[in-house]
C-alpha positions as CSV (number, residue, x, y, z in Angstrom):
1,X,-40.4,-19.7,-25.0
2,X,-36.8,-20.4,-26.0
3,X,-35.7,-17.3,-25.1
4,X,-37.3,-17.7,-22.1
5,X,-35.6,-20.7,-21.3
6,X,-32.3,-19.4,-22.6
7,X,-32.5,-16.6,-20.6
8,X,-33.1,-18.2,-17.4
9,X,-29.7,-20.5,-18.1
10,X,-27.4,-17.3,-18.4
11,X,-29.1,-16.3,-15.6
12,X,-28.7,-19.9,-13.8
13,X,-24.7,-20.2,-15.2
14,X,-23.8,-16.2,-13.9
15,X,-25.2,-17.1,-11.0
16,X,-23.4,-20.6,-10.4
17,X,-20.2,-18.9,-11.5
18,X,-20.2,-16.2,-9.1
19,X,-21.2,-19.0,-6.5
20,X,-18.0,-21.0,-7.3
21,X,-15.9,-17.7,-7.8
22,X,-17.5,-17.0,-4.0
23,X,-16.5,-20.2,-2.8
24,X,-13.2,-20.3,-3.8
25,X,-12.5,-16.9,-2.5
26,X,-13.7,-17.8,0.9
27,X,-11.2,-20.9,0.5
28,X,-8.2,-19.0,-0.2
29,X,-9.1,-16.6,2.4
30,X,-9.1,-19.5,5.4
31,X,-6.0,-20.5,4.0
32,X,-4.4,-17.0,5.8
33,X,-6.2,-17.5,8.7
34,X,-4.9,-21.1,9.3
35,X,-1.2,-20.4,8.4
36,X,-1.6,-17.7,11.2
37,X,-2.9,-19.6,13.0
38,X,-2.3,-23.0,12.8
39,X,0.1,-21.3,11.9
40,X,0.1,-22.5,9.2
41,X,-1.0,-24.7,6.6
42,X,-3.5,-23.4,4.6
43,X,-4.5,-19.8,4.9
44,X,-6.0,-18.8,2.4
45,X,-5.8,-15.2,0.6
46,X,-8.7,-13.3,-1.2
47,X,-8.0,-13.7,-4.6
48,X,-5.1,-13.8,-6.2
49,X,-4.2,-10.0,-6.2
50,X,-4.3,-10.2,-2.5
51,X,-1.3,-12.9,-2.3
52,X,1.2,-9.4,-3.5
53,X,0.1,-8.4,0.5
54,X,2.8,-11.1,2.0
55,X,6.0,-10.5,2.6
56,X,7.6,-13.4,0.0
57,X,11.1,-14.8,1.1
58,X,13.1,-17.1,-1.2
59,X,15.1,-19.5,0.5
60,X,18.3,-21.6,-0.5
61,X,17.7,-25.1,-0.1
62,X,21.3,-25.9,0.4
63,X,21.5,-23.6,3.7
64,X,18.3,-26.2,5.2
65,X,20.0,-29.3,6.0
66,X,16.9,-31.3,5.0
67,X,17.4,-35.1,5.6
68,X,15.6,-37.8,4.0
69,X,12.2,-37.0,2.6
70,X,9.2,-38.0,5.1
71,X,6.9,-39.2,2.6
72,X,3.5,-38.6,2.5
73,X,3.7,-35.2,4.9
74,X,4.5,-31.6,4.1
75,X,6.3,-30.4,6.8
76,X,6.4,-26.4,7.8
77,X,8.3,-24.4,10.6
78,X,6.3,-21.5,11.8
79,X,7.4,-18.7,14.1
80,X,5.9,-16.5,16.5
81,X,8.5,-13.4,16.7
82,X,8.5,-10.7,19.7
83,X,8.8,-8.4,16.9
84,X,8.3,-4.5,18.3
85,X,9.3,-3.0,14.7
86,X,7.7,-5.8,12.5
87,X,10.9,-7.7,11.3
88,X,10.3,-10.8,10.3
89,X,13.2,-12.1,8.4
90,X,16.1,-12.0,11.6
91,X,17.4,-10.1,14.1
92,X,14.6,-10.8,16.6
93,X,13.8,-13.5,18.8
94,X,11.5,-16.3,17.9
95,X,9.4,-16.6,20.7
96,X,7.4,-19.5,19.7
97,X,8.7,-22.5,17.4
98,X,6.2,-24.8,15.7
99,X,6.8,-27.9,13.5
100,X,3.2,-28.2,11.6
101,X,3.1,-31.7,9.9
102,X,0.1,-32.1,7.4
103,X,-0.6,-35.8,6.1
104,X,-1.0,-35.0,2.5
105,X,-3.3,-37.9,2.5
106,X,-5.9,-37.5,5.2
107,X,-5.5,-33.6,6.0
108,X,-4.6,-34.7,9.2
109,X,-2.6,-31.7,11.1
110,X,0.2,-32.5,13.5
111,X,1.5,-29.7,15.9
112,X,4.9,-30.0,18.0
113,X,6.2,-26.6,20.3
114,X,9.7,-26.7,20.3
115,X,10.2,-25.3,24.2
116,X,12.0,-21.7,22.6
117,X,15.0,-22.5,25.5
118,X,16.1,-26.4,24.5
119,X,19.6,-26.8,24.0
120,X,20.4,-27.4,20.4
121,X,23.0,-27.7,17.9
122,X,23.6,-24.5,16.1
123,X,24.7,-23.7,12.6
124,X,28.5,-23.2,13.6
125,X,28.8,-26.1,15.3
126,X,28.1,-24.1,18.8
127,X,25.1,-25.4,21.5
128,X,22.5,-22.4,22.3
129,X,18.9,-21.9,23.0
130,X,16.6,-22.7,20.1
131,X,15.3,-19.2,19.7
132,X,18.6,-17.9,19.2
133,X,18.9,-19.2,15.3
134,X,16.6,-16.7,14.3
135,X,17.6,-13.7,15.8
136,X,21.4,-14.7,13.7
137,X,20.5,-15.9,10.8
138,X,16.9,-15.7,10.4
139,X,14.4,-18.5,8.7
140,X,16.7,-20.3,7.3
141,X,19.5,-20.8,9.9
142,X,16.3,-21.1,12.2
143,X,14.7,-24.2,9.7
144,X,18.6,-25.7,9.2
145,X,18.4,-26.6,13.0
146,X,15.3,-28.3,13.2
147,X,16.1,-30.5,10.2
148,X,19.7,-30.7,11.9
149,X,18.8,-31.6,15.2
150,X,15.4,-33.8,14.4
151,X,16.3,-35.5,11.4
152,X,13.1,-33.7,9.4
153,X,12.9,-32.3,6.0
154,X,11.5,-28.5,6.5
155,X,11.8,-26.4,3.6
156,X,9.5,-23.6,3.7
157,X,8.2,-21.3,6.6
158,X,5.7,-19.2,7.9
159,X,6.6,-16.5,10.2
160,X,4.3,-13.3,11.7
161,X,4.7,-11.4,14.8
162,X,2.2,-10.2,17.6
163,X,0.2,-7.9,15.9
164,X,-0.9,-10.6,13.4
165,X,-2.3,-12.8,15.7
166,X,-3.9,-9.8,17.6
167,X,-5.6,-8.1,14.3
168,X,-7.0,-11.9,13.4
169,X,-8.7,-12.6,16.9
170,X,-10.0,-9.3,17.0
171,X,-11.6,-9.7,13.5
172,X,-13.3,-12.8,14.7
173,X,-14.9,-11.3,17.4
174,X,-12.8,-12.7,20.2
175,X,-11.8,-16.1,21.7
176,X,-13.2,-18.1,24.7
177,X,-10.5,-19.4,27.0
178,X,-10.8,-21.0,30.2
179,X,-8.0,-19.7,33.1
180,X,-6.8,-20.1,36.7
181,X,-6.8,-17.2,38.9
182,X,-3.3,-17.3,38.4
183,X,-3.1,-17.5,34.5
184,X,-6.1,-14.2,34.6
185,X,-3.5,-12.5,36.8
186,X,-0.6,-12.8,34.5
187,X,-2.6,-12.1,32.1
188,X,-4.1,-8.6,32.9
189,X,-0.6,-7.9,33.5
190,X,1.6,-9.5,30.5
191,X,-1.4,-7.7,28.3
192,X,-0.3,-3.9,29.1
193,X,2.9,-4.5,27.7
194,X,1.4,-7.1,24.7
195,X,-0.6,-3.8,23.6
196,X,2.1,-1.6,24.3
197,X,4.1,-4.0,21.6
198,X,1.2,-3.9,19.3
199,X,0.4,-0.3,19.3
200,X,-3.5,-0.7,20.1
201,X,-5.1,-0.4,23.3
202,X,-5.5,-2.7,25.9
203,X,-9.6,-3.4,26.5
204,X,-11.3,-4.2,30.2
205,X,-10.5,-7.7,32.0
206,X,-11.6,-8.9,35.0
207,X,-8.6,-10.7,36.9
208,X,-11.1,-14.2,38.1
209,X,-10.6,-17.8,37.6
210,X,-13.1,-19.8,35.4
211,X,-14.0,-19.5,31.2
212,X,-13.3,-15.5,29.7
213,X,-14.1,-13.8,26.4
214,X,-10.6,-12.4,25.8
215,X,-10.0,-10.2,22.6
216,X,-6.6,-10.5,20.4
217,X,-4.4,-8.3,23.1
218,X,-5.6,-11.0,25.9
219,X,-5.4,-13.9,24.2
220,X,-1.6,-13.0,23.2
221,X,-0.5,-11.9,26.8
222,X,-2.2,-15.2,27.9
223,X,0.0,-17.3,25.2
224,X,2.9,-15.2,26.4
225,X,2.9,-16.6,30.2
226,X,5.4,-18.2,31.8
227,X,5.5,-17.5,35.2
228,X,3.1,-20.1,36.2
229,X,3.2,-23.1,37.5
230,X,5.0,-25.2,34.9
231,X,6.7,-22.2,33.2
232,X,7.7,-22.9,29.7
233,X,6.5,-25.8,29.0
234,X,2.6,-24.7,30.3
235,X,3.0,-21.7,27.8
236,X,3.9,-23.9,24.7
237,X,0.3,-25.1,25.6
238,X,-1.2,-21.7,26.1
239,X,0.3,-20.8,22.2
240,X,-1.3,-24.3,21.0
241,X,-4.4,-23.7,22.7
242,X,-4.9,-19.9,21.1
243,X,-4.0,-21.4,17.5
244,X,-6.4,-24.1,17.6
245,X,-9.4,-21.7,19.0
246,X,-8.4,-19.0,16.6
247,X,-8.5,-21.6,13.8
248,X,-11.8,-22.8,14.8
249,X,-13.2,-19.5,15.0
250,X,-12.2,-18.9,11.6
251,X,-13.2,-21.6,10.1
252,X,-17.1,-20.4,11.2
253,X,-16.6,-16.7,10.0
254,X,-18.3,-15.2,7.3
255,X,-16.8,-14.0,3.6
256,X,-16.3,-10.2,5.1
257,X,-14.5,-10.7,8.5
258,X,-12.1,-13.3,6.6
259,X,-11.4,-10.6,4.2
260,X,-10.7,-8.0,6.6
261,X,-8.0,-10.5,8.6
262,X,-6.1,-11.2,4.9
263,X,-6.2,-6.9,4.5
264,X,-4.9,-6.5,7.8
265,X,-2.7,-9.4,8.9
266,X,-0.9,-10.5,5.2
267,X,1.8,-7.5,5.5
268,X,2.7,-9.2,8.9
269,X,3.2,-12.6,7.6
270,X,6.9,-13.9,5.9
271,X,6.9,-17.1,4.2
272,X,8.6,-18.9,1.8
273,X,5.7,-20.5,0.5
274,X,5.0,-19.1,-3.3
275,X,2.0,-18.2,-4.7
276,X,1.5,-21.3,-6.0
277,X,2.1,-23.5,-3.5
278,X,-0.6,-21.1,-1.4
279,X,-3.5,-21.6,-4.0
280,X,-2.6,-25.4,-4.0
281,X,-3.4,-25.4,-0.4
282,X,-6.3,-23.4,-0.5
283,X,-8.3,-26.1,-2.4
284,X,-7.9,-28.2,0.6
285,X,-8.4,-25.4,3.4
286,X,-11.4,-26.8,4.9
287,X,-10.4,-30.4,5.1
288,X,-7.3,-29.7,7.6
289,X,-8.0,-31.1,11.3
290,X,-5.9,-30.3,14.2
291,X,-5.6,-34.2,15.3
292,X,-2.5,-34.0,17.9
293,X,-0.3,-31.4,19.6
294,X,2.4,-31.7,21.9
295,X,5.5,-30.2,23.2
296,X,9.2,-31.1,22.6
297,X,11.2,-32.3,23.8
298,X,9.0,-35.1,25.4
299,X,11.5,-35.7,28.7
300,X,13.7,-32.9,30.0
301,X,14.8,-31.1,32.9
302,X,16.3,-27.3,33.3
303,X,19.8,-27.2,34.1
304,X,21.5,-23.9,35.0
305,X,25.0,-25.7,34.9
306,X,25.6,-25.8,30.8
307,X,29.4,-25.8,30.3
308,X,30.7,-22.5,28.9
309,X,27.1,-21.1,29.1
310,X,25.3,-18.8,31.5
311,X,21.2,-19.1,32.2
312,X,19.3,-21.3,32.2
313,X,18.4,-24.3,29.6
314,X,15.7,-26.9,28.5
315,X,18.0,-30.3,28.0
316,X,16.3,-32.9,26.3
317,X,16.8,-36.6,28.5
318,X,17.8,-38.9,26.3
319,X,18.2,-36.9,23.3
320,X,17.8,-39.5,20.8
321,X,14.8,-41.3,21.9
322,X,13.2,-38.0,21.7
323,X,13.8,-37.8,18.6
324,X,12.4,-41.4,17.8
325,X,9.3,-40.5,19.8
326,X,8.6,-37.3,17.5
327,X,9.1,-39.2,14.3
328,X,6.3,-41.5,15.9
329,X,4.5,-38.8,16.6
330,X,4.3,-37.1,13.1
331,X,4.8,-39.7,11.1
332,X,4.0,-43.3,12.8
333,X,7.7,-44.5,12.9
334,X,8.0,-45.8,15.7
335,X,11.1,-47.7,15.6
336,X,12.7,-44.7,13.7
337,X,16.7,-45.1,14.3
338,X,17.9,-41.4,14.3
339,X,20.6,-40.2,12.3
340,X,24.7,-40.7,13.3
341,X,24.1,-37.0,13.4
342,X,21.6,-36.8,15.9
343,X,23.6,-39.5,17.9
344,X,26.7,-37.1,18.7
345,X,24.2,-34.5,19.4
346,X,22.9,-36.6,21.7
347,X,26.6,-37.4,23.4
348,X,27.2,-33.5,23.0
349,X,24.4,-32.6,25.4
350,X,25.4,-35.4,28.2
351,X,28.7,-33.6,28.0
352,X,27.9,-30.3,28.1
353,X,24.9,-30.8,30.9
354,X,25.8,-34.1,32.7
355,X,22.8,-34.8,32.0
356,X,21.9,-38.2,31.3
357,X,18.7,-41.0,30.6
358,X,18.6,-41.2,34.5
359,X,17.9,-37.8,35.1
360,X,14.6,-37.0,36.7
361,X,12.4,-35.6,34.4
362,X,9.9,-32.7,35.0
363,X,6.4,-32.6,34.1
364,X,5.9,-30.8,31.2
365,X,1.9,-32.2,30.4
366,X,-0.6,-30.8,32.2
367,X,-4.8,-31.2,33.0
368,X,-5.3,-29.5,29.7
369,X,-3.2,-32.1,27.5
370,X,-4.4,-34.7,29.3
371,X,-8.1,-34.2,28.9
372,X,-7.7,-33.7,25.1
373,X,-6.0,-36.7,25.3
374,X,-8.8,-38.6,26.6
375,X,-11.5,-36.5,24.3
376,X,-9.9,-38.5,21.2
C-alpha cells in the first residue's frame, strides 16, 4: 500500500513538473511572437538554449540621450527594416518606427507609429526624415532621436525585417483582414515584390473589397501601402493593425507552431534586450493587452518646401504640444511641459517649414481608429 501510494506521487510530481516545465516553455515562446509582433514586449523563446538564436546587440547608454526616467513604464523602440540582405544593425532603412510603452503595473501596452518621414532632429545637429537615423547609425543613433526629440527614456530595442513577420503569420496559419477594393489592389501588387524581398513565393489572392484570409506575404504587402487614400499615415495603421492580429493569433496557437516561429524567425530579430531581461518578461507574456495605438505626430501637414532639403516631409504642427499630447498618451501627463530641448526643436521646424500652430492640419485618423476608439 505505501508503495502504492508512493508510487502514484512520483508519478503525480513528474507529471506536474513536466506540466510547469510545459507551461513555462509555451510562455517564453509567446514572448518571440509578441516582440515581433507587438513588436515587442514579450516574446518569448523556447527554452533557454533557444535565446543563442537572436542576434544580441549591446548598446552604449551614453550614445541614447535618455531623459528623465518615466516611472512605472518600460519603454522599447522597435523597427520594421526593408531589409533585402537581412541586416539589421544599419545601413538600411527603417521602414516602420514603433514606441511600445508597457505599464509595468497593469501590463497595459501602449503603441505610437512614428510616420517614417517626420522631420526630426538628427544626431549632428542636422533635420531629416525619421527613418534616416537607422540607415547612418543604426539602433542606437535611431533610439538617441526618439529620446532626443520626445523627451522619453528608450534604452533597448527590437528590430526584425520582412521575412520575420512573413515566417510568423505563416506559422499561424494566416491573418483575417478586412480591405477596400483599393487596399486589395495595392495589395496584390505591393505583394509580388514583398515575396520577391522575402525569397518565398507569392500564393493566390483575389483583388475584391470586403474581409480576406491573407498569408504572411499579403499581410506584409498590405502593411506596406501607401498609395491610398491617406498615404502614410493610413499605412502606420495598416502595420498596427497586422501587429495586433498577428499577436492575437499567437496568443491562441498551440506549443508546436509557437516553436516553429521562435526556429524560424529568432535569426531575424536584433535586440538589445539580454537574456535576462527576455525570461523576466516571459513570466508576464500572457498578461500584456494592446489597450491604445496611435500615430505620431498627432497634427501635421506635408510640406515639400523644407529649407535646404528636397522631397517631401511629415512636419509636426505645433511641435511641442505633440509632444505633451504623447506623454499623455503613454503615460497620463497631461500637463507634461516638454524639455528646453524639445522647445528649440520646436522653433527649428517653424523655421525650416514656415510652418506654424495655424497651419491646417490633415487627417491622419481614419474609420478604422475611430471604431476602435469607440469599441473601448
Amino acid at each position: 500500500m505505501n508503495k502504492k501510494k508512493k508510487k502514484n506521487y512520483q508519478i503525480s510530481r513528474a507529471e506536474r513538473k513536466k506540466l510547469i516545465k510545459r507551461r513555462r516553455r509555451k510562455r517564453m515562446i509567446l514572448l518571440v511572437v509578441e516582440v515581433i509582433i507587438l513588436a515587442v514586449l514579450s516574446v518569448v523563446a523556447y527554452g533557454v538554449f533557444k535565446l543563442g538564436k537572436l542576434d544580441f546587440n549591446i548598446l552604449d547608454e551614453r550614445n541614447l540621450e535618455a531623459y528623465k526616467d518615466t516611472g512605472p513604464y518600460t519603454n522599447i523602440a522597435l523597427f520594421g527594416l526593408d531589409s533585402r540582405n537581412d541586416e539589421l544593425e544599419g545601413g538600411v532603412q527603417s521602414d516602420s518606427i514603433m514606441i511600445a510603452s508597457i505599464n509595468n503595473e497593469t501590463s497595459e501596452v501602449k503603441l505610437i507609429s512614428v510616420y517614417r518621414d517626420t522631420l526630426l532632429k538628427q544626431k549632428d545637429g542636422t533635420y531629416e526624415k525619421a527613418n534616416s537615423a537607422y540607415n547612418v547609425g543604426g539602433p542606437e543613433d535611431a533610439i538617441s532621436m526618439l529620446n532626443r526629440n520626445f523627451d522619453l527614456d528608450i534604452k533597448n530595442y527590437i528590430s526584425v525585417n520582412f521575412s520575420a513577420l512573413i515566417k510568423a503569420i505563416d506559422a499561424l496559419g494566416g491573418i483575417e483582414l478586412e480591405m477596400t477594393e483599393e487596399e486589395a489592389d495595392w495589395c496584390y501588387k505591393y505583394a509580388m515584390d514583398t515575396a520577391e524581398i522575402a525569397g518565398v513565393e507569392c500564393g493566390d489572392f483575389e483583388v475584391k473589397a470586403g474581409k480576406q484570409h491573407v498569408d504572411g506575404v499579403h499581410a506584409v504587402a498590405y502593411a506596406r501601402i501607401r498609395y491610398t487614400e491617406g498615404n502614410d499615415f493610413k499605412r502606420t495603421e495598416r502595420q498596427r493593425e497586422v501587429l495586433e492580429k498577428t499577436a492575437q493569433k499567437a496568443k491562441e496557437a498551440d506549443f508546436l507552431t509557437l516553436n516553429q516561429i521562435v526556429d524560424e524567425v529568432f535569426p531575424l530579430i536584433s535586440t538589445s534586450f539580454s537574456m535576462q531581461d527576455l525570461l523576466g518578461f516571459a513570466a508576464n507574456a500572457l498578461d500584456y493587452t494592446i489597450v491604445e495605438t496611435s500615430g505620431f505626430p498627432y497634427q501635421v501637414t506635408t510640406s515639400e518646401n523644407v529649407i535646404s532639403h528636397t522631397g517631401s516631409y511629415v512636419v509636426p504642427i505645433g511641435f511641442t504640444d505633440n509632444v505633451t499630447k504623447l506623454h499623455g498618451a503613454l503615460f497620463e501627463d497631461s500637463a507634461y511641459q516638454p524639455s528646453e530641448t524639445v522647445q528649440q526643436i520646436n522653433d527649428d521646424i517653424i523655421y525650416l517649414t514656415g510652418v506654424t500652430e495655424d497651419t491646417e492640419a490633415l487627417q491622419t485618423t481614419f474609420d478604422e481608429d475611430i471604431q476602435n476608439e469607440e469599441s473601448q
